[in-house]
N, C-alpha and C positions, 0 to 999 in steps of 0.2 A: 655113359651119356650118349655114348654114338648109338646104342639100342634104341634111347630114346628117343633119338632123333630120328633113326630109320621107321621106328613105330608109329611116331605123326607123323612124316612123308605117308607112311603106308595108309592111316586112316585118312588123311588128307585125299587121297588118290580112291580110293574106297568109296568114301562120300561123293567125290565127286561122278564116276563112274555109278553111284548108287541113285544119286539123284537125276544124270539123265537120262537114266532108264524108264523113269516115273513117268507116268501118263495125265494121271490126276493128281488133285490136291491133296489129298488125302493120303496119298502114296507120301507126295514131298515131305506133307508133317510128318508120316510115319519115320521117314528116310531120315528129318531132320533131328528128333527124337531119338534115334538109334545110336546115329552119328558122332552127334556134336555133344554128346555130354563125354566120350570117350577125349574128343579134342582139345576138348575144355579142361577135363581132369588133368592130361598131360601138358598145358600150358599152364594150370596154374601149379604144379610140380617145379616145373624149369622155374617159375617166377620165386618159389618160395627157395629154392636152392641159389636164384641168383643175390636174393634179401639177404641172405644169410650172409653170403658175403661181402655184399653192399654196404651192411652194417659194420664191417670191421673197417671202414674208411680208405682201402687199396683203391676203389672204383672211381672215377672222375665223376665229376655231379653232371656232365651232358649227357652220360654213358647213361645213371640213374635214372636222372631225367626221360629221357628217351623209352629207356623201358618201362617205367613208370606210367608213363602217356599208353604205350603200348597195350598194356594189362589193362589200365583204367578203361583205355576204348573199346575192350569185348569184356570185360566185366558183367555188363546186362545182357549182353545177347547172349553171355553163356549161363546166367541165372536164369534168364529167362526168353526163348529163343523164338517164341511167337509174338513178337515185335519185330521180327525183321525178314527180308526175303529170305531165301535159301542163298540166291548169289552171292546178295551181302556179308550177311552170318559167314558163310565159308571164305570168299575175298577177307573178312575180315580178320576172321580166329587165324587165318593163315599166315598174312602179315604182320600180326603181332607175335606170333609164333615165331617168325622170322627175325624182330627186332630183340626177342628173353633170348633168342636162343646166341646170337648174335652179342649182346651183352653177358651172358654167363660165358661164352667164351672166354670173352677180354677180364672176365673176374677171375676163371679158373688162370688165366695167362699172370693176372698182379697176387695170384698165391704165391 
């Protein structure tokens, strides 16, 4: 798990260093297109390994909750990521990365 986490810091860190390189628009959508489905892929991994154990009932419902909201809120931008700036998208997938990852935690801690 800790690979996975150093893997989204790294694409995190990537992206972002990738996109203020860009000049033009065209660059950002490329940059964003490249990026963010990698980010995506790996939050929604965390999310489906934190379900798993979500579902055996060890996890507190504000824990759920929270991650739940989490995943729900970049959902679309990571379905579909020309709905939103580049700032946003990345602010966003970040900190919700930050709340699965934060939650599968506290799930791996009530195994």
């Amino acid at each position: 798990m800790r690979i996975l986490h150093l893997s989204m810091a790294a694409s995190l860190v990537l992206s972002a260093v990738s996109l203020s390189a860009c000049q033009t628009t065209g660059q950002v959508d490329t940059a964003i297109q490249q990026n963010l489905p990698k980010v995506c892929s790996a939050l929604e991994i965390a999310h489906v390994a934190f379900s798993a154990v979500a579902a055996t009932g060890k996890i507190g419902s504000k824990t759920v909750a929270k991650e739940a909201a989490a995943y729900a809120g970049v959902e679309t931008i990571c379905a579909d990521p020309s709905h939103t700036t580049v700032v946003d998208a990345v602010v966003k997938v970040a900190q919700a990365y930050a709340v699965v990852t934060s939650a599968l935690q506290q799930a791996k801690a009530a195994q």
